[in-house]
N, C-alpha and C positions, 0 to 999 in steps of 0.2 A: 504494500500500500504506500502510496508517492503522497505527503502530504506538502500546502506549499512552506511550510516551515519545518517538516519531520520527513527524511527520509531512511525507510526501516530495510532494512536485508537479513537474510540468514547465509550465515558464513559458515563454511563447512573448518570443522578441526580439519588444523595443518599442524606442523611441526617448523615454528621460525628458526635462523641461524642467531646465536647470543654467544656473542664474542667483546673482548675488549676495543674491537674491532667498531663494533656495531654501537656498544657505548660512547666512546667519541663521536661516533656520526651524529648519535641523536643527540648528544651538548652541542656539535656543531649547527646544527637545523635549531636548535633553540627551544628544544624540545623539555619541559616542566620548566621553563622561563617564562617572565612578561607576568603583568597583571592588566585585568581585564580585557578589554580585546585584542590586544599583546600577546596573550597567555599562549602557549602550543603545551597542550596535553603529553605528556608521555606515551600513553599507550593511543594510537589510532587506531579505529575500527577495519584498516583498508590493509595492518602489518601485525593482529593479533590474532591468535584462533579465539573461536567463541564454538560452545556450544548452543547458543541458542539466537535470538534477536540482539542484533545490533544497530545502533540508530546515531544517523547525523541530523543532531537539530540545532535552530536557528533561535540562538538565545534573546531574550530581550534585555536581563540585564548586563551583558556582554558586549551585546552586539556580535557577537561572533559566531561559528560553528561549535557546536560540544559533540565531542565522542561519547558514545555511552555504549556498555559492552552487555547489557540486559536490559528484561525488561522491568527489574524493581529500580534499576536506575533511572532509567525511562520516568518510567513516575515519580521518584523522587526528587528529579532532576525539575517537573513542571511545578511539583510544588513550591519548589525553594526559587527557582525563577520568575514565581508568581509574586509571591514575599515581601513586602513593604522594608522588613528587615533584613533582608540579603544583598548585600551591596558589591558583591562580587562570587562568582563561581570561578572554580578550577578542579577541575576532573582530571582523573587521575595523574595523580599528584604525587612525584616519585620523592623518594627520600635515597637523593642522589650519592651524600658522602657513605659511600660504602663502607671505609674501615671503622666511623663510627656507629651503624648498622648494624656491623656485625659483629663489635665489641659489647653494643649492646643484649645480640641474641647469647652470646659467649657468657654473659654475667651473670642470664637469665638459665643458662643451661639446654638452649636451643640451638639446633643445628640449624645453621644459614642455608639456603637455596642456594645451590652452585651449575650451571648447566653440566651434563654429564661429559657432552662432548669438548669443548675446550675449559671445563674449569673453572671459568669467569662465573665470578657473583651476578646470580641475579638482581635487579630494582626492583625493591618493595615496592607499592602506589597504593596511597588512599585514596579510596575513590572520589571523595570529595572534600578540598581544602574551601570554606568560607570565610570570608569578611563579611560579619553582621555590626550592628548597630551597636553590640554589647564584647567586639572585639570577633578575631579568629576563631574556627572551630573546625574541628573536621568528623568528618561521617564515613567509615565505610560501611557497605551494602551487602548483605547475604542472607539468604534466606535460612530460614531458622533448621531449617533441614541439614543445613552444612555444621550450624553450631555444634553438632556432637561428634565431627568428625577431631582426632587429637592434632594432626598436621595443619589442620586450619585455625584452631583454638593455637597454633602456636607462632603462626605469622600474626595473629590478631593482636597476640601475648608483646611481640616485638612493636608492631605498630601503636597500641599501648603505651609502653615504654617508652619509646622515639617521643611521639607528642607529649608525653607527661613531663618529662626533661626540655621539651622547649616553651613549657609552659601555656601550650594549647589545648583547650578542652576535647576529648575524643568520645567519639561514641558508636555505637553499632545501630544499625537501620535493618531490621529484618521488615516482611509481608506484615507484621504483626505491627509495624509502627506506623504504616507509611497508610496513609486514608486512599484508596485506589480508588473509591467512587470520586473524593475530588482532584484527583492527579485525573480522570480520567474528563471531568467537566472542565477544568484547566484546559486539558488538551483539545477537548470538543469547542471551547472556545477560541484558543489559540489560530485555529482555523481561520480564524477572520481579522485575527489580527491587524491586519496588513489589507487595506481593502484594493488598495492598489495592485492586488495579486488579481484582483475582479476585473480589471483594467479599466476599475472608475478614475477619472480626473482628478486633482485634487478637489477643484472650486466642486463640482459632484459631490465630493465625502464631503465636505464643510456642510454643505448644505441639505444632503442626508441627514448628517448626522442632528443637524441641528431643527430640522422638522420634525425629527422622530423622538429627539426629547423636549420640545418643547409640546406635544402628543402624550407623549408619555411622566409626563411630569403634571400635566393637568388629569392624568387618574382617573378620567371616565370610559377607556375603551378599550377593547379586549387586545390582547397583544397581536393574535391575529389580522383584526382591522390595523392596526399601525403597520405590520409587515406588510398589508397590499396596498396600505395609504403611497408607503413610499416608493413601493413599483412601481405602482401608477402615476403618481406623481414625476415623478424622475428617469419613466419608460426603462427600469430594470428588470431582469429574468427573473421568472419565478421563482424564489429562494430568495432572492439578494434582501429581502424585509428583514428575513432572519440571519441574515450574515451580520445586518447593521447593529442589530439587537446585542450579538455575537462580540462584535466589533467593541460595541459601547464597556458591557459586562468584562470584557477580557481591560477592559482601560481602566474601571472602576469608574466607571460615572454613572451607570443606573443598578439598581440592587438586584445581585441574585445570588442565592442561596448556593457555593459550591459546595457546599459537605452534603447534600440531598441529590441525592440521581436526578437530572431532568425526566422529566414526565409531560408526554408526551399530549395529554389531555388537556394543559396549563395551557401549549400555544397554539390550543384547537387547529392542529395539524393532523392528516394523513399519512403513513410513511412514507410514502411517495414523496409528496410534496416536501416532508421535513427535510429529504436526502436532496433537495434540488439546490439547484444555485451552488451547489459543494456544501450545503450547508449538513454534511455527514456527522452523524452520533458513532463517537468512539463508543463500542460497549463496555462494560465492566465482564 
């Protein structure tokens, strides 16, 4: 599925080459360098296996592309980009000084990841380093399922340690923390972000946008009538009412409920009709 801010793939397990080799290259490319749309990720989705969904999306608080190597990243990714208080993202996020790494895991009584074939140390990465409002934090992502695995409770164990020593708050994100219905209304909104992707003009959006709340700010008409108010008014494709709706909600200028699944009843819609315009419901 091609979205115009999320494009998702399934990446078949490979086997990459990790060499000291390959380490310089990614310092050289600038690879876990830069803040905000500076930043280059460590791990890209295009040079990593994944078993499952991998996804390049088109951040708003970055302004940039994010890698993301699942799908609980995926969603945690829309949330915290949603976020009033998130003032920067960086995905994965390597914790480049090696030898203190693995002087680390050494103190802890953990054996460090070393590739088999040439010997080089692997790069730790937490998947998500923040800057919020209330200082840096980081999160990595796993599903609770992997928790009771000991090899992964023991890179988590180092990752732990590394932020606790730089004085960074760290935390774990399993299925069990992350609200999926609203990472998934997030992203259903996200769609419209951008209406410029509909290929309205701007003076068009101003003036969309600004008929349909000054419509909807006086409070007496079903959301439906506002969405063909402004097709018809503005000669747009059937859907495009609820892109602006879309549009508005994803900016925070009219209210709606993201921790409650949309319901379909509310904007006396069709499915037919609701999928028109692009205006597509991610499901839960």
């Amino acid at each position: 599925m091609l979205y115009n801010i999320c494009e998702v793939a399934y990446m078949a397990k490979h086997r990459r080459s990790w060499n000291h080799g390959t380490f310089n290259r990614y310092l050289r490319e600038g690879r876990g360098q830069g803040i905000g749309i500076d930043y280059k990720p460590w791990i890209m989705v295009q040079d990593f296996p994944s078993l499952g969904m991998v996804s390049r999306v088109s951040g708003t608080t970055t302004g940039r592309i994010h890698h993301l190597v699942s799908n609980l990243e995926l969603s945690l990714f829309f949330l915290l980009d949603w976020s009033d208080n998130v003032t920067d993202i960086r995905e994965q996020y390597p914790l480049t000084d090696l030898a203190y790494v693995i002087e680390i895991a050494e103190k802890a009584g953990i054996k460090y990841p070393y590739d088999r074939t040439s010997g080089f140390p692997y790069v730790l990465t937490s998947d998500f380093f923040l800057e919020t409002n209330q200082g840096a934090m980081v999160i990595s992502v796993k599903p609770s399922s992997e928790l009771g695995k000991p090899r992964v409770r023991e890179k988590l164990e180092i990752e732990r340690r590394y932020w606790t020593e730089c004085g960074v708050q760290w935390s774990i994100a399993t299925e069990n923390e992350i609200n999926r219905t609203k990472a998934n209304n997030i992203e259903w909104l996200s769609q419209a972000r951008d209406l410029t992707a509909f290929g309205l003009s701007e003076a068009t959006q101003d003036a969309c946008r600004d008929c349909f709340l000054a419509s909807y700010n006086a409070g007496c008409l079903p959301l439906a009538v506002l969405f063909k108010a402004d097709e018809n008014d503005f000669g747009l494709a059937t859907g495009m009412g609820l892109n602006v709706y879309k549009h508005l909600a994803y900016w925070k200028r009219i209210v709606f409920s993201a921790d409650e699944r949309v319901d379909l009843k509310e904007f006396c819609l069709t499915p037919d009709l609701y999928s028109a315009g692009g205006a597509m419901w991610a499901s839960t």
